[in-house]
C-alpha positions as CSV (number, residue, x, y, z in Angstrom):
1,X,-19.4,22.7,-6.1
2,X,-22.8,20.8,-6.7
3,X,-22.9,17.6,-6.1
4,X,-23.8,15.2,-8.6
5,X,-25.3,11.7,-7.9
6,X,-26.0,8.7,-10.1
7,X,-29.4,7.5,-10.1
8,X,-30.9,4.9,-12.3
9,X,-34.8,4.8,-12.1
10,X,-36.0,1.2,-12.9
11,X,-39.0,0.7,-14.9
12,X,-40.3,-2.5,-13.9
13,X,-44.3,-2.5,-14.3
14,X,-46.5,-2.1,-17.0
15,X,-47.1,1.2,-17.7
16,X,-50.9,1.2,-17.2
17,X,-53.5,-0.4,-13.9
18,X,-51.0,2.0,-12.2
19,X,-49.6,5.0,-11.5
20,X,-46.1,3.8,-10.7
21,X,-44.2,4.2,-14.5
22,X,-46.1,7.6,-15.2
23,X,-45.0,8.9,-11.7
24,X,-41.7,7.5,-12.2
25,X,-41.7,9.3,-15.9
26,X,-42.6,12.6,-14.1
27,X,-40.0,12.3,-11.3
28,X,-37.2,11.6,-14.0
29,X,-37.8,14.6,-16.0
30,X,-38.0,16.7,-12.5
31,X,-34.6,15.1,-11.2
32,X,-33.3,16.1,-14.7
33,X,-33.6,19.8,-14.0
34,X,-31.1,19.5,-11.4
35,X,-28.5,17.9,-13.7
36,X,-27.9,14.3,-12.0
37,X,-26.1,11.6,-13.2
38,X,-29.7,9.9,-14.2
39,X,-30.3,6.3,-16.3
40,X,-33.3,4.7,-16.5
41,X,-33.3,0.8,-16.7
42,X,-36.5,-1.0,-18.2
43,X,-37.1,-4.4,-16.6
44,X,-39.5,-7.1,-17.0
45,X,-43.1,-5.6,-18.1
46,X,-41.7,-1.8,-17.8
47,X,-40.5,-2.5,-21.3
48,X,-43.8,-2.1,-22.2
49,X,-44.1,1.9,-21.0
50,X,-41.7,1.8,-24.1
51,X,-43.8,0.3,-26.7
52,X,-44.7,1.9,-30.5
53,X,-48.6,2.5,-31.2
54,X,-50.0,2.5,-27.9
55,X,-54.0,2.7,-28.4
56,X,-55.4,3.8,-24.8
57,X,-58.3,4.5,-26.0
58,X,-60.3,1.2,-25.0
59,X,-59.5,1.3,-21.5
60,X,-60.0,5.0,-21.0
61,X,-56.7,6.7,-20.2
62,X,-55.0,8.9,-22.4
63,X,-51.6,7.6,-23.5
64,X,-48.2,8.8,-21.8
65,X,-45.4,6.5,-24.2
66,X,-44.6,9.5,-26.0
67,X,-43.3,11.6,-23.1
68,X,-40.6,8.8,-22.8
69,X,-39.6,10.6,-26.5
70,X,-38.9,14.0,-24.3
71,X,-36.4,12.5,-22.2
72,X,-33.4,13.3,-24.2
73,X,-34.3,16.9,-24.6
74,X,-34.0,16.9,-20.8
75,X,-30.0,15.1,-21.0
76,X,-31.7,11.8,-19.7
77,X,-29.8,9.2,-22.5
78,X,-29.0,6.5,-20.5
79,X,-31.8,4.3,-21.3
80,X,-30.9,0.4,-20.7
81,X,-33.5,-2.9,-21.8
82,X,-33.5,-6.0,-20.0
83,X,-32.6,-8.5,-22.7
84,X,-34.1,-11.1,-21.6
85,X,-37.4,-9.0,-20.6
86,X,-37.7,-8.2,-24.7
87,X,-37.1,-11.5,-26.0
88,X,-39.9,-13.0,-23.0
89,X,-42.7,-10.1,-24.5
90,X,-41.8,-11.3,-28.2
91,X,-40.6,-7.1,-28.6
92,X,-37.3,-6.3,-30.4
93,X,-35.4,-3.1,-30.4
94,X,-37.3,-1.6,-33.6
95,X,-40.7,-1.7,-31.1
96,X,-39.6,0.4,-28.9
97,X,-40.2,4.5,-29.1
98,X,-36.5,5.6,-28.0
99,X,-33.0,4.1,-28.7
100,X,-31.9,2.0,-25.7
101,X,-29.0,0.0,-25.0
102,X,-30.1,-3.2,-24.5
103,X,-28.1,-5.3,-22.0
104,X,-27.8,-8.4,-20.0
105,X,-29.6,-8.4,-16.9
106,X,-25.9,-9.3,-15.4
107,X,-24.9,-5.8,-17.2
108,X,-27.8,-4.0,-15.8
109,X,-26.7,-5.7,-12.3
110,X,-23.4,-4.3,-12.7
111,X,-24.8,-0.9,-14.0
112,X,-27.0,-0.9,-10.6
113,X,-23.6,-1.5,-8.1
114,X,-22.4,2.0,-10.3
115,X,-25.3,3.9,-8.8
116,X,-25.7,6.3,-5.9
117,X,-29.7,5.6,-5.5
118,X,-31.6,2.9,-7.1
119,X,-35.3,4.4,-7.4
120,X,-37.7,1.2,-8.0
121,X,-41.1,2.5,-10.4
């Protein structure tokens, strides 16, 4: 019998000046292939990886935002907001690209003590 895991990937750096929320983007929908238990938790400026209308253009890097729109082809619906995190970047839930659940940071605690591995982005 195959063993499933919970892992929640957290999102916690802009998406951009970086490679650490595109790589993270790539190793979720590789981890999805092998059916885990996966959730992705968006924290502090990884909200922004999440934003509508992303323009790239001016600092020379094509856009990735919309490959967060992939994610529930792949079974990867678990998506959780910081609360807190949105209301500090003046963002509501109608900015973002995807449907999340947005939660207290004490809920996303709580959500984290669930887990098997905690992979940091």
């Amino acid at each position: 019998m195959e063993d499933v895991k919970k892992i929640m990937h957290v999102m916690r750096r802009a998406p951009h000046g970086s490679i650490y929320t595109y790589e993270g983007l790539e190793m979720i929908l590789i981890m999805a292939a092998y059916e885990q238990d996966l959730s992705v938790a968006f924290i502090g400026d990884g909200i922004y990886a999440l934003k509508k209308d992303q323009d790239t253009e001016g600092i020379g890097i094509k856009g990735f935002a919309k490959t967060f729109m992939a994610l529930d082809g792949y079974d990867v619906e678990k998506l959780y907001v910081d609360e807190e995190s949105l209301e500090e970047r003046g963002l509501t839930e109608e900015d973002l690209l995807v449907d999340v659940e947005v939660l207290t940071s004490g809920e996303i605690g709580r959500l984290m003590n669930e887990q098997d591995v905690i992979v940091p982005h």
